[in-house]
C-alpha positions in Angstrom: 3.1 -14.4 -13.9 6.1 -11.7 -14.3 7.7 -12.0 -17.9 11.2 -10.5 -18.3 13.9 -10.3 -21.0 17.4 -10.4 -21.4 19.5 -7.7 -23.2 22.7 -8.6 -23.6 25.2 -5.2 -24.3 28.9 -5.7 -25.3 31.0 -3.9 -22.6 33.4 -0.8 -24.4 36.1 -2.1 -21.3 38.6 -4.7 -22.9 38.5 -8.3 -20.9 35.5 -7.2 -19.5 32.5 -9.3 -19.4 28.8 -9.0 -21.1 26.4 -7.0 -18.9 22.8 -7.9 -18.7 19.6 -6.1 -17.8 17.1 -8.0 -16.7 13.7 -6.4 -16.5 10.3 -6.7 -15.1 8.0 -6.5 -17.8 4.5 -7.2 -16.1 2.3 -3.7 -16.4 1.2 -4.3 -12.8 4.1 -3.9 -10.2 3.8 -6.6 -7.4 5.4 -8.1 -3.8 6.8 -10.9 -6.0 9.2 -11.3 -9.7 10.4 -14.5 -10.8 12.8 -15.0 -13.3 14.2 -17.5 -15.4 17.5 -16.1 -16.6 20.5 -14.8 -15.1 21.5 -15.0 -11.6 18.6 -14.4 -9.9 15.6 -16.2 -10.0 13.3 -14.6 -7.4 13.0 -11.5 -5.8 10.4 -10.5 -3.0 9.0 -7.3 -1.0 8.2 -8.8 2.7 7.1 -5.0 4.2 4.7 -3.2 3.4 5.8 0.5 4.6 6.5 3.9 2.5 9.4 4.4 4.7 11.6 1.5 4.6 11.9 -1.9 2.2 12.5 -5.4 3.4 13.0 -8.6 1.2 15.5 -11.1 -0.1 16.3 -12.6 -3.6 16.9 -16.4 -4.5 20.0 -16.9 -6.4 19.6 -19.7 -10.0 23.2 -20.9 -10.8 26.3 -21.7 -8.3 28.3 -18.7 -7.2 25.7 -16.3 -8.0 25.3 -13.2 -5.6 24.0 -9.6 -5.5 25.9 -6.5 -4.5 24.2 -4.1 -4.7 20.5 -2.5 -4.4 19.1 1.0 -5.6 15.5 2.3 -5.4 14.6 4.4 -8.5 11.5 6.1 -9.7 10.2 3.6 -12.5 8.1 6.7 -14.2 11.1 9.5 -14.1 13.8 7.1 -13.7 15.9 8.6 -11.4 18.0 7.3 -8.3 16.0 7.5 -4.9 18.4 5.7 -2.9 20.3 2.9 -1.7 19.4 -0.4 0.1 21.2 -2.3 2.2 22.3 -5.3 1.4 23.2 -8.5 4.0 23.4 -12.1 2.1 20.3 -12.8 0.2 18.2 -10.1 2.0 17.9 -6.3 1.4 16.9 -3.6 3.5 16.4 0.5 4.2 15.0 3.6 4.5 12.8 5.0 1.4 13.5 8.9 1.4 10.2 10.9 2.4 8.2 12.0 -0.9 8.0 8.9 -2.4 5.2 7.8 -1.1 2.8 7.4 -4.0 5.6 6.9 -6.7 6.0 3.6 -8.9 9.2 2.6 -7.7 11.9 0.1 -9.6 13.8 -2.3 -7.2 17.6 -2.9 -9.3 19.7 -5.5 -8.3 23.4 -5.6 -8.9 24.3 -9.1 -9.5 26.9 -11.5 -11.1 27.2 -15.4 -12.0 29.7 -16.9 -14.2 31.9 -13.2 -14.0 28.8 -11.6 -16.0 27.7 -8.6 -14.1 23.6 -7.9 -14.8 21.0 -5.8 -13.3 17.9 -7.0 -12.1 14.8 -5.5 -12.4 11.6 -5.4 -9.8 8.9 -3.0 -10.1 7.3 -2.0 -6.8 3.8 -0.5 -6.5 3.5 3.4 -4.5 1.1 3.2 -2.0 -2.8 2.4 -2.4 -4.9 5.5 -2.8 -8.2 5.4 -1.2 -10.9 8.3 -2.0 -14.0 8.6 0.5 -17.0 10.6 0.5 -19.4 10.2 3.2 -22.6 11.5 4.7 -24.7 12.0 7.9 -28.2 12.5 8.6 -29.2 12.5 12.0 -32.7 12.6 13.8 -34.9 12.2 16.9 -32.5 14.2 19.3 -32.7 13.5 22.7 -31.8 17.0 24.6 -30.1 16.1 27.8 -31.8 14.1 30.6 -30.5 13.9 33.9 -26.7 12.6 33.3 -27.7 11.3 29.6 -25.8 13.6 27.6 -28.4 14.8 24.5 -27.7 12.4 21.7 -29.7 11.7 18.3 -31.8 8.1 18.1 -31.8 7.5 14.4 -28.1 8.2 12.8 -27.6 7.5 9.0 -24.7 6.9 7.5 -23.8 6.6 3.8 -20.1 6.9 1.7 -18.6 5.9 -1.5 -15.1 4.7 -1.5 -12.7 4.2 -4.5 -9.5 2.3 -4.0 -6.5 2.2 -6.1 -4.1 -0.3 -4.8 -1.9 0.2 -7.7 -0.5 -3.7 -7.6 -2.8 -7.0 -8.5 -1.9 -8.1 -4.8 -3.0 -5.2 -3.1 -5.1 -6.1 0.2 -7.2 -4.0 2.1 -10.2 -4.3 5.1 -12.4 -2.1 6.7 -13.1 -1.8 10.8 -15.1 0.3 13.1 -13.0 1.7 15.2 -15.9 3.3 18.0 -19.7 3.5 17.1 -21.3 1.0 14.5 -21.9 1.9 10.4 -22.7 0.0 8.0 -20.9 -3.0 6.0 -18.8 -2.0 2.8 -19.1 -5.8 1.7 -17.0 -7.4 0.8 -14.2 -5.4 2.5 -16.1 -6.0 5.8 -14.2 -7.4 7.8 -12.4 -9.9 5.6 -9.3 -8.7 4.3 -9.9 -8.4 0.5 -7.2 -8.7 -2.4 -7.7 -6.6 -5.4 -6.1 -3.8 -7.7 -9.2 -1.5 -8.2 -12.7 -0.9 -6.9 -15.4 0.9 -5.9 -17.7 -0.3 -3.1 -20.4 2.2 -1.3 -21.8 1.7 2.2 -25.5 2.8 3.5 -27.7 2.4 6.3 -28.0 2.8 10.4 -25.3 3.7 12.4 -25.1 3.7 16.3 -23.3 5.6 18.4 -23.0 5.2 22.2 -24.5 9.0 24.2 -21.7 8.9 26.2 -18.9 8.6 23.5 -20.6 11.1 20.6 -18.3 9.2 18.0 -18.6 7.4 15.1 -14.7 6.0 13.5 -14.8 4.2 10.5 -11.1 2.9 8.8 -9.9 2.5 5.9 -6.8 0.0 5.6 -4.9 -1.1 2.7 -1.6 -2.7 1.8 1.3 -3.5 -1.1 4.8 -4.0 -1.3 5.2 -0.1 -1.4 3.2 0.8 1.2 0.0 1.2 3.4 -2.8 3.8 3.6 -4.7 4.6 6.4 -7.8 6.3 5.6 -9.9 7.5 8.8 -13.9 8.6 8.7 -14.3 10.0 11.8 -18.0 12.4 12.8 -18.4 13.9 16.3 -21.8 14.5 17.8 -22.8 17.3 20.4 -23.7 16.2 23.6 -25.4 19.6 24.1 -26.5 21.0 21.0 -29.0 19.9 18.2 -27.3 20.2 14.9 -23.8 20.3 15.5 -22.1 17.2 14.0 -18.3 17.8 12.6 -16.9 15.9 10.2 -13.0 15.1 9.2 -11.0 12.6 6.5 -7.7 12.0 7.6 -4.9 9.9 6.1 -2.2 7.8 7.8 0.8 6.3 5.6 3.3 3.9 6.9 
């Protein structure tokens, strides 16, 4: 459940009415705030991309609106950008290198001619850290058209995940070949903050397609992580087996 609180600061500007901040106190950022003060009393991320924020806000109190939206760093505290705005939704681009940042969502809104800005803390993109191993044995050396390939492949990793936000989700696939389960991640999708889960056993690859592509997917309101184990077997040659990590964000 988000908390919040209402600070109430006299404006210096004669007639002018009381501004209010309204902030999102939970220590864990998330897709969703609700509030229970002001003119807002929900506010939700519906993407889940680095690049660009969807979502809306549900108004508490007749005439109530929002006019404006501004991404800002929630650890530095300054500006990244603004949002769009259209109605009760909200929408735009996210400046490149701010992808893992904890980022603040602040809504410009008024009710009741009290201006007040809204608070919503959004969660930088999971971070996922892999290590992985191969040992391969019985090689087949090449046999007609069957390319030389290895009959007994095992595979073993340890994988920590950081979704920085309580409703992080993530789920792992094989992409080409066959390794071994990461329960529970495999191939439910899984919703947690932190873990650590380790995978080890057989793995199959086909001769003909020396691969073996195990990925890494996970998700918040500010962002998904594409984490890629990929190893490539010789066709040819005993002993050569390359290895790469990669990382997709969107």
């Amino acid at each position: 459940m988000k908390y919040l609180s209402s600070v109430f600061v006299a404006a210096c500007v004669s007639n002018s009415a009381l501004a209010g901040v309204i902030y999102d106190q939970d220590s864990q950022s998330n897709r969703v705030s609700t509030y229970t003060h002001g003119p807002v009393s929900k506010v939700e991320v519906v993407t889940s991309n680095s690049r660009y924020f969807q979502g809306f806000y549900e108004t508490q109190g007749v005439g109530a609106e929002c006019s404006h939206v501004a991404i800002f760093d929630d650890v530095a505290g300054y500006k990244i950008g603004d949002l769009n705005i259209s109605d009760v939704a909200f929408y735009g681009e996210v400046p490149e290198g701010n992808i893992h940042n904890a980022k603040s969502l602040r809504l410009t809104c008024q009710v009741d001619g009290v201006d007040y800005v809204v608070h919503h803390k959004v969660p930088g993109a999971p971070k996922v850290t892999l290590e992985s191993n191969v040992v391969a044995s019985q090689w087949q050396p090449i046999f007609g058209r069957t390319p030389g390939h290895y009959k007994d492949v095992q595979y073993s990793a340890s994988v920590f995940i950081d979704n920085q936000a309580d409703d992080g989700k993530c789920y792992v696939a094989d992409q080409v070949g066959k390794m071994p389960k990461a329960l529970p991640l495999h191939p439910e999708v899984v919703q947690f903050n932190t873990n650590h889960f380790t995978m080890d056993g057989a793995a199959y690859y086909d001769a003909y397609r020396p691969f073996l592509v195990k990925m890494i997917f996970c998700s918040n309101a500010g962002g998904t992580t594409i984490l890629g184990d990929e190893w490539t077997f010789s066709q040819s040659q005993e002993g050569k087996i390359s290895h790469e990590i990669w990382f997709n964000y969107r």
